[in-house]
C-alpha positions, 0 to 999 in steps of 0.5 A: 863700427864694432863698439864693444862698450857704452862709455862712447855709443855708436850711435847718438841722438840724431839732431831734431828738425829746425821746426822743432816739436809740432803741436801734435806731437807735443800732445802725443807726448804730453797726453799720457801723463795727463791720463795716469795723473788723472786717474791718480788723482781721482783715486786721492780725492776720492780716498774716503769714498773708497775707505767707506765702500771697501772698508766699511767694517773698519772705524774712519781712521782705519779705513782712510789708512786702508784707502791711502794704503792701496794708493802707496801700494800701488807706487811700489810697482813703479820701480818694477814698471820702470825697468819693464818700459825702461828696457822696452824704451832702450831696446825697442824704442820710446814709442812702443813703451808709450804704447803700451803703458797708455794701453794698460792704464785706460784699461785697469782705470776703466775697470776700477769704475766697474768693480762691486765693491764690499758690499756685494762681494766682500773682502774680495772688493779690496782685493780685486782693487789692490791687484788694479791699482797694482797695474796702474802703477805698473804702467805709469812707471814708465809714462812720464819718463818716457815721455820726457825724454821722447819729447826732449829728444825731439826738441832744439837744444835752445828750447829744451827745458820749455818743451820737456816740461810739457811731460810734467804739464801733463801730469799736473794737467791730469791731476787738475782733470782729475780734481775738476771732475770730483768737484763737478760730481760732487756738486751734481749729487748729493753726498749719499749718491757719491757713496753710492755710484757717483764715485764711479763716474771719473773712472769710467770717463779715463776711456775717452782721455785714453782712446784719444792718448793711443790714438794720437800716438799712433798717428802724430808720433808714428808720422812725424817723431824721431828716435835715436837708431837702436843699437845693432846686434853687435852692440854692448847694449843688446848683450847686456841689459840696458839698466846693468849697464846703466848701473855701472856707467851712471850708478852716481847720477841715478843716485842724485836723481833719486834724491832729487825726485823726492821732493818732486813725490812727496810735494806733488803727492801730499799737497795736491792730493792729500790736502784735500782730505786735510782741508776737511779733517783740519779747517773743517771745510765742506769737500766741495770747497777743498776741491775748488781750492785744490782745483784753482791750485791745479791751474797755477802750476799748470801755468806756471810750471812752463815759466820757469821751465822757459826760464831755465833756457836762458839763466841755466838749470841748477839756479831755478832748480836750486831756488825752488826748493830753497824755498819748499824749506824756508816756507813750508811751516808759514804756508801750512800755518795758514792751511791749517788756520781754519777758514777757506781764504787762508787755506786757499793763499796757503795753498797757492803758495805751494803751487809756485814753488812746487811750479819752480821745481817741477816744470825743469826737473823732467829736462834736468833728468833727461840731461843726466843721463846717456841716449843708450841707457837713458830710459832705464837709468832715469825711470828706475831712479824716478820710480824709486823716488816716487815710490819711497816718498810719492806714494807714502806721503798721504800715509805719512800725513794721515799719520802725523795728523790723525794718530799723533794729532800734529796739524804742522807734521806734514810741513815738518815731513816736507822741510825734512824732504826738500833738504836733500833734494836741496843738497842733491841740486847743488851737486848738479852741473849745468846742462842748458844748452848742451847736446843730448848725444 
């Protein structure tokens, strides 16, 4: 059949077994994110450690800006990432964008944990840092939305919004990973050893999480997933690129998505990454004691992310979604009044509230985008609006905190940042029309 536009496909997502999603191909899926968060995630806790070894000639505010810098640095490249594994995942195929984008993260986070840092090379240290952390954000632009729409597309429709928040549960999985790793280093050795090599130590472990990631997605997803057929040489989706396309077919929807994945970066980012530094700076709590809390955090939206991403398989998309960040607006400023009351038991209660909004939001949106989107252009459309988000407000968000609190001495800036943000996701949430339980195709 010549079909000449994507308006109406020629081709439709191809219906998944009754079986659903096996185990390891629900792994393979999920797996990558968890080694991208958890190099991510490394990099965050350790941002002083990083600001001392790489900018030792700067004063402390200087050097942790530095330090949160290379971190937002590396978020701008995920827009550039998205459209580069979008197209591979349209045009190719999803499974040789998970590939590759796992290859190339294994890589650059291993050789993080073997670069010299000022010390020995001098202002090269940071450089050579800046152009890995470019490559990590490189490759995770098209890890987590690949991986949701590979694991959606594989899933039955009536369970669609559990199995796809998977692809968050490993983001979140690799953040905890990343969390309990710094706090086991740091109470193994004294806080002079960290500085010195202990630092390393998370970084050179990425490479048994990612030989085992590539490994699974060679075998599990080469044996047992499906993808949708690719479009042959007559369509309109090899005479023209994907996310053009996408832009003329879907320009409102990848708006919307961009609007709602703020609140997803800035949230995540800020309150599981940046806290850290927070509790220290603020509360004056030891670093080990901000990670065990961060780490305990961690485990909460892990759990809770599949509830109530389950839940929107029975009572619908937009409410739980709707109501999550309703309430990263209303609760903000209480929640951070008590991280920032000074002592470990408010912090931990303040901190543990944000889990279950952020789990309220974050274990459907991975379905939510998905659903928005087309089969011929859906990895282009949703990892670019993804990354764009992520990228203004994910990666700034810890820049943006250190700011309020360290230069304008704001202790509450950060809930005010956060209330401002959840607001337009908010608004975006109530134009959303509900999915649950329609076809993909």
């Amino acid at each position: 059949m010549s079909v000449t536009s994507l308006d109406q496909p020629s081709y439709r997502v191809t219906r998944p077994s009754e079986g659903g999603v096996s185990p390891a191909t629900l792994v393979a899926g999920a797996l990558g994110n968890a080694l991208e968060w958890y190099d991510f995630a490394a990099y965050g806790f350790l941002a002083a450690i990083f600001a001392k070894n790489f900018f030792p000639e700067s004063d402390a505010f200087v050097g942790l800006i530095s330090a949160f810098g290379i971190f937002a640095a590396s978020f701008l490249m995920r827009p550039i990432g998205g459209v580069v594994f979008g197209h591979v995942g349209d045009r190719y195929g999803r499974r040789q964008a998970l590939l590759i984008s796992a290859a190339m993260m294994t890589c650059s986070t291993v050789a993080i944990g073997l670069l010299p840092t000022f010390a020995t090379i001098g202002v090269l240290a940071p450089v050579l840092l800046l152009l890995l952390r470019l490559l990590q954000g490189l490759s995770i632009g098209g890890e987590y939305t690949t991986s949701a729409i590979f694991l959606a597309e594989n899933a039955r429709p009536g369970r669609r919004g559990l199995l796809t928040s998977f692809a968050g549960c490993g983001a979140s999985g690799g953040t905890l990973l990343g969390s309990m790793v710094g706090a086991v280093t740091a109470m193994m050795m004294s806080s002079d050893a960290l500085l010195a090599w202990g630092w390393r130590i998370p970084f050179l472990l990425g490479i048994v999480l990612g030989g085992f990631t590539l490994y699974l997605r060679r075998t599990a997803i080469d044996a047992e997933a499906h993808e949708p057929p690719r479009p042959g040489p007559g369509h309109a989706a090899m005479r023209e690129l994907p996310l053009l396309v996408a832009l003329r077919t879907d320009g409102a929807s990848m708006l919307r998505a961009v609007a709602l994945n703020l609140t997803l970066g800035a949230g995540f980012y800020m309150l599981f990454v940046y806290l850290t530094t927070y509790m220290q700076q603020v509360d004056g709590l030891p670093d080990r004691l901000s990670l065990q809390i961060n780490t305990i955090s961690m485990i909460v939206v892990l759990v809770l992310a599949p509830v109530f991403a389950a839940l929107t398989d029975r009572v619908g998309r937009k409410p739980v979604i709707c109501a999550g960040l309703a309430g990263m607006v209303v609760f903000s400023w209480p929640l951070f009044r008590l991280l920032s009351a000074g002592n470990a038991e408010e912090a931990l209660i303040g901190q543990l509230g944000f889990a279950v909004l952020i789990a309220s939001f974050a274990g459907p949106i991975p379905c939510v985008l998905v659903e928005m989107f087309r089969p011929a252009t859906r990895c282009s459309a949703l990892s670019l609006s993804y990354n764009v988000a992520l990228g203004l407000a994910g990666g700034t968000a810890p820049m943006v905190a250190v700011y309020l609190v360290n230069r304008e001495q704001l202790d509450m800036g950060p809930a005010l940042y956060l209330m401002a943000i959840s607001a337009v996701s908010f608004v975006a949430a109530l134009t959303l029309k509900e999915t649950r339980g329609r076809p993909l195709g």
